[in-house]
N, CA, C and O atoms as a CHARMM CRD file, in Angstrom:
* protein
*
  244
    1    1 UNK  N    -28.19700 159.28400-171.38400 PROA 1      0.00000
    2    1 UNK  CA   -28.25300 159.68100-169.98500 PROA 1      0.00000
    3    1 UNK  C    -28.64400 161.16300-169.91900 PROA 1      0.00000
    4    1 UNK  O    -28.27900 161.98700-170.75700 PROA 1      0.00000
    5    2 UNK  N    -29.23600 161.37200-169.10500 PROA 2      0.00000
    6    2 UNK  CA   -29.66000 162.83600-169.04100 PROA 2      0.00000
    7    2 UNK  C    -28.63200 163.51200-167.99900 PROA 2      0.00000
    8    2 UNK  O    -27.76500 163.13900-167.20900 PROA 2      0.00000
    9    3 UNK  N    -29.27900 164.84700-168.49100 PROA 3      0.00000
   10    3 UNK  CA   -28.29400 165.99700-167.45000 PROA 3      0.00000
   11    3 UNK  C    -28.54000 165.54900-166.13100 PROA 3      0.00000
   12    3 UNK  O    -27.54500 165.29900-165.45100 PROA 3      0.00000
   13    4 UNK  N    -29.78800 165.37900-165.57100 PROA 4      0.00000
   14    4 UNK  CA   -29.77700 164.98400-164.29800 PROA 4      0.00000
   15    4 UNK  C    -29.34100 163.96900-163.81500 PROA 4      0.00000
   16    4 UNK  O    -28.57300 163.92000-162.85400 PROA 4      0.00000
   17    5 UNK  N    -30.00800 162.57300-164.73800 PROA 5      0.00000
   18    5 UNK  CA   -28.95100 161.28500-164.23400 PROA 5      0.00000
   19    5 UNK  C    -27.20300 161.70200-163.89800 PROA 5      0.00000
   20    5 UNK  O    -26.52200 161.36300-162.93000 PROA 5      0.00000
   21    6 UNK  N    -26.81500 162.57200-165.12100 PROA 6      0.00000
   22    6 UNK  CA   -25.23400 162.61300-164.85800 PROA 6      0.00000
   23    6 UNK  C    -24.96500 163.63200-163.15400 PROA 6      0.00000
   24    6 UNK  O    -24.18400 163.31100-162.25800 PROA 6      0.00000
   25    7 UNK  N    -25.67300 164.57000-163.16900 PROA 7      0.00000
   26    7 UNK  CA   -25.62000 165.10200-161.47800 PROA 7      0.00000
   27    7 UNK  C    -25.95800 164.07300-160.58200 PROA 7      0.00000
   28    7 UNK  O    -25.19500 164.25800-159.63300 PROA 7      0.00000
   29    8 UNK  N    -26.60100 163.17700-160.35300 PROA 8      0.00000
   30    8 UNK  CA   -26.84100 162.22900-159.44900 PROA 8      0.00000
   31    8 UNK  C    -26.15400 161.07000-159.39300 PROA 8      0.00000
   32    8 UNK  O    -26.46200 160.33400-158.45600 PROA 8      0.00000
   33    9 UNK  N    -25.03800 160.57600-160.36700 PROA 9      0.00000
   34    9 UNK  CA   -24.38000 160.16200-160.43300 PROA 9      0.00000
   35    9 UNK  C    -22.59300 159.95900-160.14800 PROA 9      0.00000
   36    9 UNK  O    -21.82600 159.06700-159.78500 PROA 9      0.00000
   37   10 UNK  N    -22.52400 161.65900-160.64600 PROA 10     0.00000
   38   10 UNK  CA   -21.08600 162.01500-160.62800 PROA 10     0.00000
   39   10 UNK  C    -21.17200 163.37500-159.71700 PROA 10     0.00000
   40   10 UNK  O    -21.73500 164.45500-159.90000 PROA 10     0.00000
   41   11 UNK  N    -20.69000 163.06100-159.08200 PROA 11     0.00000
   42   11 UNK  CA   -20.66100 164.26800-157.45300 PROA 11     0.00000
   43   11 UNK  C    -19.84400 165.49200-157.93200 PROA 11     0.00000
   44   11 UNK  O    -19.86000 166.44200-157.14800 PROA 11     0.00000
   45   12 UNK  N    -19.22000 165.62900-158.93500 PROA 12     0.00000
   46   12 UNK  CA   -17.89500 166.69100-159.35300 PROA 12     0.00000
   47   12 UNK  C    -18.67500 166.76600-160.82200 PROA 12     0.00000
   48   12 UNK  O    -17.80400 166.86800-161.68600 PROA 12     0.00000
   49   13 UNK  N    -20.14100 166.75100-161.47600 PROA 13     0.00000
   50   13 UNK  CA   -20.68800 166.83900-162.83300 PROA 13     0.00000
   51   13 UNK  C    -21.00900 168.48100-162.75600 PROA 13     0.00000
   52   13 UNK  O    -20.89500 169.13000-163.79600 PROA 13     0.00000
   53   14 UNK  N    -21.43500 169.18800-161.44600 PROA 14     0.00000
   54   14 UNK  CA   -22.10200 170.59000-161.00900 PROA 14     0.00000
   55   14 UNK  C    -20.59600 171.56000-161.35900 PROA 14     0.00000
   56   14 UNK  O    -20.58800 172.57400-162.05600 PROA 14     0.00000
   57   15 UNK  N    -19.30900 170.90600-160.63600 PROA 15     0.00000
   58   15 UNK  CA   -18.38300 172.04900-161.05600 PROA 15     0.00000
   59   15 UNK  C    -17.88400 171.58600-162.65600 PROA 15     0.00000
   60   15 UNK  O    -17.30100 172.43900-163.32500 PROA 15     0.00000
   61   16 UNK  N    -18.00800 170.89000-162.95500 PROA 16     0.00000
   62   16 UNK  CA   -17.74000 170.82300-165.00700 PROA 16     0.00000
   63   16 UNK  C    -18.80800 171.32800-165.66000 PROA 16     0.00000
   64   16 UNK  O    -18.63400 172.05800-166.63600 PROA 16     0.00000
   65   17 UNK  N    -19.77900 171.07800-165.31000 PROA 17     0.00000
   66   17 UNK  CA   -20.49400 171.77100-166.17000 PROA 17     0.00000
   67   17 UNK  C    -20.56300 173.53400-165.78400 PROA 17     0.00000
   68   17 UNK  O    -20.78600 174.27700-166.73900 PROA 17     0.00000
   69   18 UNK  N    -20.39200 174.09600-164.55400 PROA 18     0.00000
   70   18 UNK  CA   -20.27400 175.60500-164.34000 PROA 18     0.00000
   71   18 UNK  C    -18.88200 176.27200-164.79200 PROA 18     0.00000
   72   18 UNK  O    -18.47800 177.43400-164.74400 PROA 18     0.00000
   73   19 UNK  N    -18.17200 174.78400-165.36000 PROA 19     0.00000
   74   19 UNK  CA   -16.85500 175.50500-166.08800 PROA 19     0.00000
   75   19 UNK  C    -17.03600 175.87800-167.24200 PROA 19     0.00000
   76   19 UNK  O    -16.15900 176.58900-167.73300 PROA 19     0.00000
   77   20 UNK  N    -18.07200 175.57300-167.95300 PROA 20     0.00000
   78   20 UNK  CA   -18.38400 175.71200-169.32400 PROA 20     0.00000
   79   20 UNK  C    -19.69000 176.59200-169.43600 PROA 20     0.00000
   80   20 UNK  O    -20.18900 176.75100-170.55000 PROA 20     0.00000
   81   21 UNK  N    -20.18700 177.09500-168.46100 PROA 21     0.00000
   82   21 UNK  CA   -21.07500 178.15100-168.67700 PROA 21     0.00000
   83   21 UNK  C    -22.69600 177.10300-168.54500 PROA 21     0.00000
   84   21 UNK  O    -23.71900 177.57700-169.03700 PROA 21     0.00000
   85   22 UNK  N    -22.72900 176.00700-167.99900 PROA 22     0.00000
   86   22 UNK  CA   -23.99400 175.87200-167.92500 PROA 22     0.00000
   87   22 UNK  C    -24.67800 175.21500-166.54400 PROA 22     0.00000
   88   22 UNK  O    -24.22300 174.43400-165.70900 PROA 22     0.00000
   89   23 UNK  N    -25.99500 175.89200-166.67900 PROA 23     0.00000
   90   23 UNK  CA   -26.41200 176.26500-165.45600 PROA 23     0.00000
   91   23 UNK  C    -27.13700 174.99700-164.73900 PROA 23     0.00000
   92   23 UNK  O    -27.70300 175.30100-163.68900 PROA 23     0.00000
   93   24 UNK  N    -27.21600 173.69000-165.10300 PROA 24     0.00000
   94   24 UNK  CA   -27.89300 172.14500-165.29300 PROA 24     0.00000
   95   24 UNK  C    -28.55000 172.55600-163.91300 PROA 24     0.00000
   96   24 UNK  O    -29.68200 173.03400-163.98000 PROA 24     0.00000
   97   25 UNK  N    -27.93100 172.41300-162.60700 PROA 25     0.00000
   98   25 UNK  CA   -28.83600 171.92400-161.49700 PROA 25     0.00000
   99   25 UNK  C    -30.23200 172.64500-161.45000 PROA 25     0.00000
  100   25 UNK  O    -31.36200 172.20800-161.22900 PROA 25     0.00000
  101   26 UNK  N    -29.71400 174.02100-161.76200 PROA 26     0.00000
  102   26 UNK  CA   -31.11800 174.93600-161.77400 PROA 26     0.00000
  103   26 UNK  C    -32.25000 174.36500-162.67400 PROA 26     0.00000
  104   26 UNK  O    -33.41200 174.48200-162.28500 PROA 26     0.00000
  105   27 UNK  N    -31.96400 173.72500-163.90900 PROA 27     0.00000
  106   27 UNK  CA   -32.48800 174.12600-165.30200 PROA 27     0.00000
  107   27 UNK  C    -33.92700 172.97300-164.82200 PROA 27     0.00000
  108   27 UNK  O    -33.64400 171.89800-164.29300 PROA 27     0.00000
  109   28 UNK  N    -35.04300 173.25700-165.01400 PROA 28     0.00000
  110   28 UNK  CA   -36.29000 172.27800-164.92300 PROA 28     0.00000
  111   28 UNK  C    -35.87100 171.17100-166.29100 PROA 28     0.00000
  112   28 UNK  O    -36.41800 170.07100-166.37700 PROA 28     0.00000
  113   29 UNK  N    -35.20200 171.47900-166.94900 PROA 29     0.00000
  114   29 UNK  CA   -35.13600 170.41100-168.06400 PROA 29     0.00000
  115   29 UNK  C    -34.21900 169.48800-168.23000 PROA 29     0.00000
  116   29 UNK  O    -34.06400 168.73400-169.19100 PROA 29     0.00000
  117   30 UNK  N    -33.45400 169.60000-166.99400 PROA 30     0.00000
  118   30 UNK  CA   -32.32100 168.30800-166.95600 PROA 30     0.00000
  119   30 UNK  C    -32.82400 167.00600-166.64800 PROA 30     0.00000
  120   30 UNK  O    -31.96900 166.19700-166.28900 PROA 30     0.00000
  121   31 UNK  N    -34.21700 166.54200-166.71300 PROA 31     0.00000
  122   31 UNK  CA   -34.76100 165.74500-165.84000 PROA 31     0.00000
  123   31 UNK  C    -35.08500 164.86100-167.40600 PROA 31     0.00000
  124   31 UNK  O    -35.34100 163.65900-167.48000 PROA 31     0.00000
  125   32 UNK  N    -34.98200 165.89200-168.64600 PROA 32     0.00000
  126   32 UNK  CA   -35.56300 165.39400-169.94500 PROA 32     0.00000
  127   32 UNK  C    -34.22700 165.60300-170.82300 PROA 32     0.00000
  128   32 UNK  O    -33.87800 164.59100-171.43200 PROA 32     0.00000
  129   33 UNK  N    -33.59700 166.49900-170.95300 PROA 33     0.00000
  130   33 UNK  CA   -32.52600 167.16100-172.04200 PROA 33     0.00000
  131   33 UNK  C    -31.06600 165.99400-171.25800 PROA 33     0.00000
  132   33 UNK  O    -30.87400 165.73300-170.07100 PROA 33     0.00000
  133   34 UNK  N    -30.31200 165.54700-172.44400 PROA 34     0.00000
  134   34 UNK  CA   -29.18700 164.88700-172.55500 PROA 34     0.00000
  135   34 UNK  C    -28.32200 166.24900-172.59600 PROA 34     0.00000
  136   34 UNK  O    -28.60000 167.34500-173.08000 PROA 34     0.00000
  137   35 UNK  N    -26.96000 165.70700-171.79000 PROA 35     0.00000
  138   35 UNK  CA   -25.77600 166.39700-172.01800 PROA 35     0.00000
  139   35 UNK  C    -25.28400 166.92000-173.21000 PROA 35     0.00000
  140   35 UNK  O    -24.68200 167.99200-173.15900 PROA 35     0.00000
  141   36 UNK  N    -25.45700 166.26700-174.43000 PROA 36     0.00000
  142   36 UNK  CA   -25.20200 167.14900-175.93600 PROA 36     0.00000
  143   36 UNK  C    -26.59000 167.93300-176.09000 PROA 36     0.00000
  144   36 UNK  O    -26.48800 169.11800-176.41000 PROA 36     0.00000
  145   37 UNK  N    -27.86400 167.41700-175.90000 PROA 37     0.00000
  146   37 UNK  CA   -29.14600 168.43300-175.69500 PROA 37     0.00000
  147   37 UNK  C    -28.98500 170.16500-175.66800 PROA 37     0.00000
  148   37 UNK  O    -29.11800 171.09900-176.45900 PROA 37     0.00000
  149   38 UNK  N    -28.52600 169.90200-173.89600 PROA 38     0.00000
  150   38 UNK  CA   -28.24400 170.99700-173.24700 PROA 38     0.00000
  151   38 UNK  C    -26.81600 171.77400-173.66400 PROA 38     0.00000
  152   38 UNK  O    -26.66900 172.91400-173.22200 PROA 38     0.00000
  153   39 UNK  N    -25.73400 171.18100-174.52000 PROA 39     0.00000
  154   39 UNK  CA   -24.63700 171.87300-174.09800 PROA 39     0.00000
  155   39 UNK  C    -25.06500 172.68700-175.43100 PROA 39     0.00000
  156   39 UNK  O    -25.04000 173.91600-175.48300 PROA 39     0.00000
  157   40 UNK  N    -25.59800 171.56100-176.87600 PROA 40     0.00000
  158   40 UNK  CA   -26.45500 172.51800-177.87000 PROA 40     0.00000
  159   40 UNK  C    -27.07700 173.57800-178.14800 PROA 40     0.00000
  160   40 UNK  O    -26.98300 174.43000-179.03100 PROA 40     0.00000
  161   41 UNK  N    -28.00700 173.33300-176.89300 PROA 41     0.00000
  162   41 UNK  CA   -28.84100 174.48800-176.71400 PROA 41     0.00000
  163   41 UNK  C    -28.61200 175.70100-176.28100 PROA 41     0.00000
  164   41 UNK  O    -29.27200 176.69300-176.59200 PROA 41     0.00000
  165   42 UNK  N    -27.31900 175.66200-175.27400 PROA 42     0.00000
  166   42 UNK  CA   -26.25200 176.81700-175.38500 PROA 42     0.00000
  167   42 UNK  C    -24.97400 177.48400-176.15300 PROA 42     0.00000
  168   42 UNK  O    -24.13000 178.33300-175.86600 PROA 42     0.00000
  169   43 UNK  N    -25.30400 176.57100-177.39700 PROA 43     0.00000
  170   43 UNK  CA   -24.10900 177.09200-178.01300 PROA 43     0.00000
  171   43 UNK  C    -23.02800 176.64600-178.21900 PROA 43     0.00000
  172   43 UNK  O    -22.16400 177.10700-178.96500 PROA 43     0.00000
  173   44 UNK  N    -22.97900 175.42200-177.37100 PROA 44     0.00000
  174   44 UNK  CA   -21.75700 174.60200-177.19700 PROA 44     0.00000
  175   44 UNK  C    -21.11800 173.96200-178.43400 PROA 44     0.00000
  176   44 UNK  O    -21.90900 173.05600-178.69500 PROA 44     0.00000
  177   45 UNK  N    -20.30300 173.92500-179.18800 PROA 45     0.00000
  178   45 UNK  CA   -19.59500 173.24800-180.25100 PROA 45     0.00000
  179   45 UNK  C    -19.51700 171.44800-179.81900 PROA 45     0.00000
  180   45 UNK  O    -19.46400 170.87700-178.73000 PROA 45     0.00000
  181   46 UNK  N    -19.53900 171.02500-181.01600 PROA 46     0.00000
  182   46 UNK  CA   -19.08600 169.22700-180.63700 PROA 46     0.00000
  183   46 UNK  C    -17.63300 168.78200-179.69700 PROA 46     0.00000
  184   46 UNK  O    -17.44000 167.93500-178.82500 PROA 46     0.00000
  185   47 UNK  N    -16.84300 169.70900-180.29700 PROA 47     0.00000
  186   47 UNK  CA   -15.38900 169.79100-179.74400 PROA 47     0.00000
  187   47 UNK  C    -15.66200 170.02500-178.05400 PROA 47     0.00000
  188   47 UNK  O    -15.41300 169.17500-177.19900 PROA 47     0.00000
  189   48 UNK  N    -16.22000 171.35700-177.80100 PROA 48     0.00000
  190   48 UNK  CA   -16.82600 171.72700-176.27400 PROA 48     0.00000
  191   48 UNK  C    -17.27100 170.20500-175.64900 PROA 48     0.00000
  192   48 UNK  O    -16.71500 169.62400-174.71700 PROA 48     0.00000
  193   49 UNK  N    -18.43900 169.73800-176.44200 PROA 49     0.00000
  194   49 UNK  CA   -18.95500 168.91600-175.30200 PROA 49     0.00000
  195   49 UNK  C    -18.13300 167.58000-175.26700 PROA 49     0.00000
  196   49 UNK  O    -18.23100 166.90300-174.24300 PROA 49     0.00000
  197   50 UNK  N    -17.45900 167.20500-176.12400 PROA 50     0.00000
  198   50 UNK  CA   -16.37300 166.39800-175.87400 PROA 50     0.00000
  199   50 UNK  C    -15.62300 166.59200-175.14300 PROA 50     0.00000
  200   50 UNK  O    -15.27300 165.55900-174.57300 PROA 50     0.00000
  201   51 UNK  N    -14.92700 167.82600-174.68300 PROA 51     0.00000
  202   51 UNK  CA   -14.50900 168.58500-173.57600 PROA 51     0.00000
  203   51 UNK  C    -15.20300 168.32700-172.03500 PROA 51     0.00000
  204   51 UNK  O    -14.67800 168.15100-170.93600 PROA 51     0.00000
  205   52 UNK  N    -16.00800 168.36100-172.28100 PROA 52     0.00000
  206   52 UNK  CA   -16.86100 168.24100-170.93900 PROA 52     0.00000
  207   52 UNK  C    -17.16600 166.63100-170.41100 PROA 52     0.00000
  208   52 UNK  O    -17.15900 166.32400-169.21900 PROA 52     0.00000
  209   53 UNK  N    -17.40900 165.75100-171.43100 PROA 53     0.00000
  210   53 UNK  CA   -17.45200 164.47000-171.55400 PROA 53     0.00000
  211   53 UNK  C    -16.18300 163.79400-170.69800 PROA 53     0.00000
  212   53 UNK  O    -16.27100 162.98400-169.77500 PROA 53     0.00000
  213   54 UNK  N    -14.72600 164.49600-171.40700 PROA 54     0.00000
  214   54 UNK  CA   -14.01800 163.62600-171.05300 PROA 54     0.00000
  215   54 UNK  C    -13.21800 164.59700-169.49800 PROA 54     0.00000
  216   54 UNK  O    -12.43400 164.10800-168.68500 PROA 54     0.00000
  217   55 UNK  N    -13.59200 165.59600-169.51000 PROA 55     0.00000
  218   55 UNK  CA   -13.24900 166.56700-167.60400 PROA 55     0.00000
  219   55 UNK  C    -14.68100 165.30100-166.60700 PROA 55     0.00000
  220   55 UNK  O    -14.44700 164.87700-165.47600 PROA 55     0.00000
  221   56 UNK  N    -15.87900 164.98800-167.30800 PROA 56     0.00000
  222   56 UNK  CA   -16.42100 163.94400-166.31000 PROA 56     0.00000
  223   56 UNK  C    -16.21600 163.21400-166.34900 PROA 56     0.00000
  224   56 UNK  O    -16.74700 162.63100-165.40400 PROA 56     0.00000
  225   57 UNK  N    -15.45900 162.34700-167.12000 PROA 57     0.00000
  226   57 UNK  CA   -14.92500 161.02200-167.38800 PROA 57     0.00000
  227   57 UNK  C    -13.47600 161.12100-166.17100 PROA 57     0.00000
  228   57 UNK  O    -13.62900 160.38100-165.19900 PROA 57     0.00000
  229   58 UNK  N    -12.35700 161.82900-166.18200 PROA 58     0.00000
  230   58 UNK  CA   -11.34200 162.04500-165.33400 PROA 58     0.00000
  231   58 UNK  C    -12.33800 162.48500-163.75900 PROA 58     0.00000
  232   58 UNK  O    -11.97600 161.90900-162.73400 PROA 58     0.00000
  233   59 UNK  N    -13.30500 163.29100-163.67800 PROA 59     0.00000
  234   59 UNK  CA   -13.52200 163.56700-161.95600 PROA 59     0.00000
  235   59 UNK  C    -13.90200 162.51800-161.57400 PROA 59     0.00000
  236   59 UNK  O    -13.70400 162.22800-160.39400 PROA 59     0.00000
  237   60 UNK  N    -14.54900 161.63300-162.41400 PROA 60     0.00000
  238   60 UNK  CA   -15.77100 160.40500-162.10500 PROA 60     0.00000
  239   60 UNK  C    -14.34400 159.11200-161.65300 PROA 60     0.00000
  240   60 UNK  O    -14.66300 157.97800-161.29600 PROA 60     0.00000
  241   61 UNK  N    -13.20500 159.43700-161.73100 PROA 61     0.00000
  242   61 UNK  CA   -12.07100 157.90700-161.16300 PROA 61     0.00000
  243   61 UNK  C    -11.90500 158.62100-160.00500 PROA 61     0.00000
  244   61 UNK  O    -11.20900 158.17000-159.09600 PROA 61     0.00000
């Protein structure tokens, strides 16, 4: 799933991901780059984006 599918999907994906420092709605490449992609490409640790995975997994009930 891409960064963007997950914003168009999960209405509360814009404030988890600005909790972790990344900027998705802006980015022209959420339309191509996956959520481990992008959290990679900033630096993000495996642990991090598991972090983020499961804060959208809890907003998304």
């Amino acid at each position: 799933m891409t960064i963007g599918e997950i914003l168009k999907a999960n209405p509360h994906a814009l404030t988890v991901f600005e909790k972790y420092g990344l900027g998705c709605a802006q980015c022209s490449l959420n339309t191509m780059e996956t959520l481990e992609q992008g959290a990679e490409g900033h630096g993000l640790s495996a642990k991090e984006i598991h972090a983020i995975v499961t804060d959208l997994s809890a907003k998304a009930d």
